[in-house]
TIRO-2110 file (N, C-alpha, C; in Angstrom, 1 decimal):
// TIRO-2110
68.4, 214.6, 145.1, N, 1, A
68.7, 213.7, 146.2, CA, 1, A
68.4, 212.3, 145.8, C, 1, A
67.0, 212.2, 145.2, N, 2, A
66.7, 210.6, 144.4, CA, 2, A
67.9, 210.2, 144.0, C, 2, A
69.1, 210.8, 142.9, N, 3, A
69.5, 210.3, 142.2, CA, 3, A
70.9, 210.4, 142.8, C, 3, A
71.0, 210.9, 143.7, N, 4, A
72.4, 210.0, 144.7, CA, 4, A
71.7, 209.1, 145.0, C, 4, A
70.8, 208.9, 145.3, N, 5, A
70.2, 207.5, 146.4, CA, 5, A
70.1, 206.3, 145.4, C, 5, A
69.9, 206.5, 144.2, N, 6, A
69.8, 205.6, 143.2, CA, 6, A
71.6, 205.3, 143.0, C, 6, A
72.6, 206.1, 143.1, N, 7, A
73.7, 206.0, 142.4, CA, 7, A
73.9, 205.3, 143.9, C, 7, A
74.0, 205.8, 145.0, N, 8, A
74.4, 205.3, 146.1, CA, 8, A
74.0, 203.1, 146.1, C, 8, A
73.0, 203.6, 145.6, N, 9, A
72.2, 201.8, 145.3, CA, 9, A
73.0, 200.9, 144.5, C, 9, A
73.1, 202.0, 143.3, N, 10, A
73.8, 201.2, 142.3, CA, 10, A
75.3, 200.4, 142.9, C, 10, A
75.8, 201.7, 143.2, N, 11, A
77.4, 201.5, 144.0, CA, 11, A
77.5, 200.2, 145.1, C, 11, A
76.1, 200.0, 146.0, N, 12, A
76.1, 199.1, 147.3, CA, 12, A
75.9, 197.9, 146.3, C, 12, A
74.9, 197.9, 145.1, N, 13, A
74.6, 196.5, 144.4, CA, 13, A
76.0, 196.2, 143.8, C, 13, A
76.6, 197.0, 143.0, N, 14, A
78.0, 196.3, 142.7, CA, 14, A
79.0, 196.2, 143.4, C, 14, A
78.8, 196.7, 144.9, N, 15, A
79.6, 196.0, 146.1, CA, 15, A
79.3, 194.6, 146.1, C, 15, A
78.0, 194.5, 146.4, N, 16, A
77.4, 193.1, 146.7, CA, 16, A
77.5, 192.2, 145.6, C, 16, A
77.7, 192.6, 144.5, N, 17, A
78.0, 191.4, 143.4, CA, 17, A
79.3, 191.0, 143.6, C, 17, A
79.9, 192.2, 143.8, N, 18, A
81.6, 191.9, 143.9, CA, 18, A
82.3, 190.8, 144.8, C, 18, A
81.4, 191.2, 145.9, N, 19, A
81.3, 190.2, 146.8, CA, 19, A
80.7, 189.0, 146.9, C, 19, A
80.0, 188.6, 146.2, N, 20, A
79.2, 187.8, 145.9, CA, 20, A
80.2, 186.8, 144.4, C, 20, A
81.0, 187.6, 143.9, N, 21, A
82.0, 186.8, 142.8, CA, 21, A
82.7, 186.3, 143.5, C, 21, A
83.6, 187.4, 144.3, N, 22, A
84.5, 187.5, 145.3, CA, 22, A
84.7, 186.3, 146.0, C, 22, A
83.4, 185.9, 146.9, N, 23, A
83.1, 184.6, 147.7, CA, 23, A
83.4, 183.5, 146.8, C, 23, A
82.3, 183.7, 145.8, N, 24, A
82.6, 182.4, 144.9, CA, 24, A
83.7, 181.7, 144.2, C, 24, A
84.6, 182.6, 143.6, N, 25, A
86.0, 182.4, 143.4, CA, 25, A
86.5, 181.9, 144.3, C, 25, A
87.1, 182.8, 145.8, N, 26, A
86.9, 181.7, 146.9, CA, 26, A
86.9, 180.2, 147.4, C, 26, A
85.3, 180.1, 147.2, N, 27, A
85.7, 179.0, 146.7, CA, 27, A
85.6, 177.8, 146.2, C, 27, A
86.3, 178.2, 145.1, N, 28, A
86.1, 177.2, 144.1, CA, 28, A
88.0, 177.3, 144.6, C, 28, A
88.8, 178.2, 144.8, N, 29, A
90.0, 178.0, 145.2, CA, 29, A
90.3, 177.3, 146.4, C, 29, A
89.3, 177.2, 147.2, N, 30, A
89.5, 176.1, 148.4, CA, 30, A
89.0, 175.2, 148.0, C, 30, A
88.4, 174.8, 146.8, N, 31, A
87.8, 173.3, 146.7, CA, 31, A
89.5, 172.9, 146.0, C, 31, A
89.6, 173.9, 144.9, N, 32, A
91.1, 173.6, 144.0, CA, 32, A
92.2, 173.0, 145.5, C, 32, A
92.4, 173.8, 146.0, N, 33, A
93.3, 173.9, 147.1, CA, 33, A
93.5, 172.4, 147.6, C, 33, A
92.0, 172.2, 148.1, N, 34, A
92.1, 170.8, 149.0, CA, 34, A
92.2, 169.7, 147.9, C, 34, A
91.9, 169.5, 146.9, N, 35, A
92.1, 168.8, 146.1, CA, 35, A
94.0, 168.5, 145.6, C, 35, A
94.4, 169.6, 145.3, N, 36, A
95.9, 169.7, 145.1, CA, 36, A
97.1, 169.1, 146.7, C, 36, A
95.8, 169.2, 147.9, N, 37, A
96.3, 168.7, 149.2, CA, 37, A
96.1, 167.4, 148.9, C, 37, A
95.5, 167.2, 148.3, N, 38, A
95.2, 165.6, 148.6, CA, 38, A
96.0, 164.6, 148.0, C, 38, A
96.1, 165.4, 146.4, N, 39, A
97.1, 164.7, 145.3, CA, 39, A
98.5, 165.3, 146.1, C, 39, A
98.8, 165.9, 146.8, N, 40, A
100.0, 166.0, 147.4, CA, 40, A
100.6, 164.8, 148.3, C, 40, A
99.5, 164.6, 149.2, N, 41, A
100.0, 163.8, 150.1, CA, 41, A
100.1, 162.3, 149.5, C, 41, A
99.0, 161.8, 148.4, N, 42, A
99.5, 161.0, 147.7, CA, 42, A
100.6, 160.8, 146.8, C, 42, A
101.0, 162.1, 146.5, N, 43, A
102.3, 161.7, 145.7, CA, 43, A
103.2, 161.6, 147.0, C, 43, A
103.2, 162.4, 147.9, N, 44, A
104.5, 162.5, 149.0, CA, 44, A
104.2, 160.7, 149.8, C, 44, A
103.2, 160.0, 149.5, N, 45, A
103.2, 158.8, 150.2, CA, 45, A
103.3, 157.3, 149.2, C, 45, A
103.4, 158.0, 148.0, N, 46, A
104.1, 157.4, 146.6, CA, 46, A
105.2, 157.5, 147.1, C, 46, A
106.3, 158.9, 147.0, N, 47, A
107.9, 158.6, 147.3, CA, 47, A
108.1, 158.5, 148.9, C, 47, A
107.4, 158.1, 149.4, N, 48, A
108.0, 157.4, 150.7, CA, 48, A
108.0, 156.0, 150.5, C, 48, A
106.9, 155.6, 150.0, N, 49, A
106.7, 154.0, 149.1, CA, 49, A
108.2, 153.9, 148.6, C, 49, A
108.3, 154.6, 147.3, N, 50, A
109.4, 154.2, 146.4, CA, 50, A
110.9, 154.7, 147.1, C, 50, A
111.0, 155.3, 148.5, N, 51, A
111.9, 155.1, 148.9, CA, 51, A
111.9, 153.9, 149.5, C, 51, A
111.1, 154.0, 150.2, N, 52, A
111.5, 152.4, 151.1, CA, 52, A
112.0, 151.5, 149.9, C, 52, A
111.2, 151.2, 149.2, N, 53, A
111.9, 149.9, 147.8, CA, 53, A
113.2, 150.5, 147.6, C, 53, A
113.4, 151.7, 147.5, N, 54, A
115.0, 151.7, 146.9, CA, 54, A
115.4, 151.2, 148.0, C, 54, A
115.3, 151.6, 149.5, N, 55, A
115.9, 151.5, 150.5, CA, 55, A
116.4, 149.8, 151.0, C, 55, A
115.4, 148.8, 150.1, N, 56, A
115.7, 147.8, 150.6, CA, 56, A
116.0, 147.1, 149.2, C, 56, A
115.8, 147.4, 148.2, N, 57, A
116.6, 147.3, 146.9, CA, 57, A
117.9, 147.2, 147.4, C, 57, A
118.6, 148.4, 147.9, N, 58, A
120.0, 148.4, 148.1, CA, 58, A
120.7, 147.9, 149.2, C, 58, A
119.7, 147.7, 149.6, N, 59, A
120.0, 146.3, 151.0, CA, 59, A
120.4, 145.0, 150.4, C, 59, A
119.1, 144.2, 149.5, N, 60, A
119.1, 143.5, 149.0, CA, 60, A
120.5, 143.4, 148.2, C, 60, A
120.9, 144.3, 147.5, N, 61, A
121.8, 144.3, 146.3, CA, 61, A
123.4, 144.0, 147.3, C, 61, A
123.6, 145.2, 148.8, N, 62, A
124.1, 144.5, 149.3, CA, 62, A
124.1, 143.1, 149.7, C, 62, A
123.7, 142.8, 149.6, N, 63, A
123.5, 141.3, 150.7, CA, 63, A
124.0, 140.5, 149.2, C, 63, A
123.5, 140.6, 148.0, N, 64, A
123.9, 140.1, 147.0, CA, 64, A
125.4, 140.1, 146.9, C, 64, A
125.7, 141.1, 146.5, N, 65, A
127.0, 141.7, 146.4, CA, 65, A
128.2, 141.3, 147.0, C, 65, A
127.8, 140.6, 148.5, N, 66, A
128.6, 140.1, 149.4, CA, 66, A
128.3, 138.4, 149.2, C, 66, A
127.4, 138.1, 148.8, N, 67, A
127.1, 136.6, 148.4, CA, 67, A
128.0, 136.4, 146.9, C, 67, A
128.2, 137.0, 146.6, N, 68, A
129.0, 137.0, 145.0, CA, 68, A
130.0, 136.5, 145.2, C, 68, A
131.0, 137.6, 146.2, N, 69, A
132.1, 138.0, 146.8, CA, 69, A
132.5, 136.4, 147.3, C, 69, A
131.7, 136.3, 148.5, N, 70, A
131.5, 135.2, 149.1, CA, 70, A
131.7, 133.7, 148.2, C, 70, A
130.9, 133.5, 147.3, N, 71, A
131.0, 132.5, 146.1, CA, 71, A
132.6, 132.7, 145.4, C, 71, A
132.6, 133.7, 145.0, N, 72, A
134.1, 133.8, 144.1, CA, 72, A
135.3, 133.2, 145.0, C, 72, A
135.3, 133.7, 146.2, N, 73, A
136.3, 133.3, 147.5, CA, 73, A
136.1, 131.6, 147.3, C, 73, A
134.9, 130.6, 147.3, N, 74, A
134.9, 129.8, 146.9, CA, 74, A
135.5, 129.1, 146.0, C, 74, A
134.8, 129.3, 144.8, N, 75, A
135.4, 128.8, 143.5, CA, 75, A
137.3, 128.9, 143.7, C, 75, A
137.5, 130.4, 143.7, N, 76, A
138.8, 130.1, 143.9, CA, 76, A
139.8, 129.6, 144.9, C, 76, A
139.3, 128.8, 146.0, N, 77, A
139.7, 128.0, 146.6, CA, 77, A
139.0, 126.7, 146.5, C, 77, A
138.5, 126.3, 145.2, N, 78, A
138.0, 125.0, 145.0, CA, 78, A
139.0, 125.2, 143.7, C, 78, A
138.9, 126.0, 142.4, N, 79, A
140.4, 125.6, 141.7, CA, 79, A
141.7, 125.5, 141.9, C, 79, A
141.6, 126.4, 143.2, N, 80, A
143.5, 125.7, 144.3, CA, 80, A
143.7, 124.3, 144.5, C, 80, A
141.9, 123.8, 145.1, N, 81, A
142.1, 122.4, 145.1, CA, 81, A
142.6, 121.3, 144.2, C, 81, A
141.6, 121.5, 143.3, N, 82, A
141.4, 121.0, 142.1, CA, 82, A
143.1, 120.9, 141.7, C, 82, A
143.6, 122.0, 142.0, N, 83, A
145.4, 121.8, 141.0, CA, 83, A
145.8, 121.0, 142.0, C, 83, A
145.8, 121.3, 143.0, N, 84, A
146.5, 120.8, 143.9, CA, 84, A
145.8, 119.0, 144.0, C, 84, A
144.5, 118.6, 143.3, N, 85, A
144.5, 117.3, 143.2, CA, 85, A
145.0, 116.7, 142.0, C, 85, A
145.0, 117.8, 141.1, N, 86, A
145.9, 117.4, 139.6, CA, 86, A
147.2, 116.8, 140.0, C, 86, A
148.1, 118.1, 140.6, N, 87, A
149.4, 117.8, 140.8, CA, 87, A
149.4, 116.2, 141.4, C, 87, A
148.6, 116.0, 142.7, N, 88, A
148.6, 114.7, 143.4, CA, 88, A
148.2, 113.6, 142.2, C, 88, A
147.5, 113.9, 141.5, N, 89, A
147.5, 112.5, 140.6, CA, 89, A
148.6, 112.5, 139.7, C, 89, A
149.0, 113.7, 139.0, N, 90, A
150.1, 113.7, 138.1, CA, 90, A
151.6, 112.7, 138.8, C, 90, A
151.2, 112.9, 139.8, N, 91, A
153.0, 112.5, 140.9, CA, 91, A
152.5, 110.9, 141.1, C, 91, A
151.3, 110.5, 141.1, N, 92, A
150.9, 109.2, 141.6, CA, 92, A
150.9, 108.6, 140.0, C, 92, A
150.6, 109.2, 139.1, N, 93, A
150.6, 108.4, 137.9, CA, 93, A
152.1, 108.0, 137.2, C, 93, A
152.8, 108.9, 137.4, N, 94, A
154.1, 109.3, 137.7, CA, 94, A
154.9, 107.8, 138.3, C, 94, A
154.2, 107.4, 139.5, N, 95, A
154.9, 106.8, 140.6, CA, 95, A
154.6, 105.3, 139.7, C, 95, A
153.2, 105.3, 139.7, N, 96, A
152.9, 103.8, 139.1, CA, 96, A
153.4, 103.7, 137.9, C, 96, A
153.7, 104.6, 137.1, N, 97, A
154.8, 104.1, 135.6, CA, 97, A
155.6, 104.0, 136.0, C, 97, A
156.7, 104.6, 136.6, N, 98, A
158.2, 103.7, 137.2, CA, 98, A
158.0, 102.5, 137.8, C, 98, A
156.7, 102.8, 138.9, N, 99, A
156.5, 100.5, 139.2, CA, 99, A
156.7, 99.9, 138.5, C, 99, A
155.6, 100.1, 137.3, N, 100, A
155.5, 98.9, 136.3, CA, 100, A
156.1, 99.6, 134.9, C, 100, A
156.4, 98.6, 134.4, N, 101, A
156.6, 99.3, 133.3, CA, 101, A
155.8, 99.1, 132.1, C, 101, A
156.1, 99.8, 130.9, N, 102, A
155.0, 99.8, 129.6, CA, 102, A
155.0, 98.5, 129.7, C, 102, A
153.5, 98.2, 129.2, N, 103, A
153.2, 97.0, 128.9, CA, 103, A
153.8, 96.9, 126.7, C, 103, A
153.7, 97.5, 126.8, N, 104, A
154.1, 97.5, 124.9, CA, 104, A
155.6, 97.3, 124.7, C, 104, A
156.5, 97.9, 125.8, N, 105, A
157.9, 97.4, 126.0, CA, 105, A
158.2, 96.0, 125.8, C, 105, A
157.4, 95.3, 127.2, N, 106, A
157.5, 93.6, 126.8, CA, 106, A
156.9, 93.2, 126.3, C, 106, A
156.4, 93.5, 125.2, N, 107, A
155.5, 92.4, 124.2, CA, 107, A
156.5, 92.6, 122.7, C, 107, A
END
């Protein structure tokens, strides 16, 4: 009978170690756990960060994009001008050489 009571002991102590691993593993997995929570929410509040910047990146880029646009519409209605003030001098230079005539003719 002692030596069930002894084996019975033995059996309840390596319950209780087991348990006693058991717990501790545990946790050391809930410390892992919350730690991996934490670097989570800072990465997930990193790409909310780096969305927003893309988000207004590509705002910006529009707004650019349409300023470009914008400018080129310019320029090419300032070189329309531009010919269009050529032509007008071409015709007036034009006019004042038939007025007068070469000076190198009458000398």
């Amino acid at each position: 009978m002692e030596n069930k009571a002894i084996n019975l002991q033995d059996k309840i102590q390596k319950l209780i170690d087991q348990y006693t691993s058991t717990k501790k593993r545990v946790e050391e997995l809930e410390a892992k756990v919350k730690g991996l929570t934490e670097e989570n929410m800072q990465l997930i509040s990193q790409i909310d960060s780096s969305n927003n910047s893309t988000a207004n990146l590509s705002e910006t880029n529009k707004q650019l994009e349409a300023k470009v646009k914008e400018l080129e519409a310019k320029v090419a209605e300032m070189q329309s001008s531009v010919q269009g003030f050529s032509s007008i001098a071409n015709d007036a230079i034009a006019q004042i050489d038939s007025l007068f005539p070469d000076l190198d003719e009458e000398a």
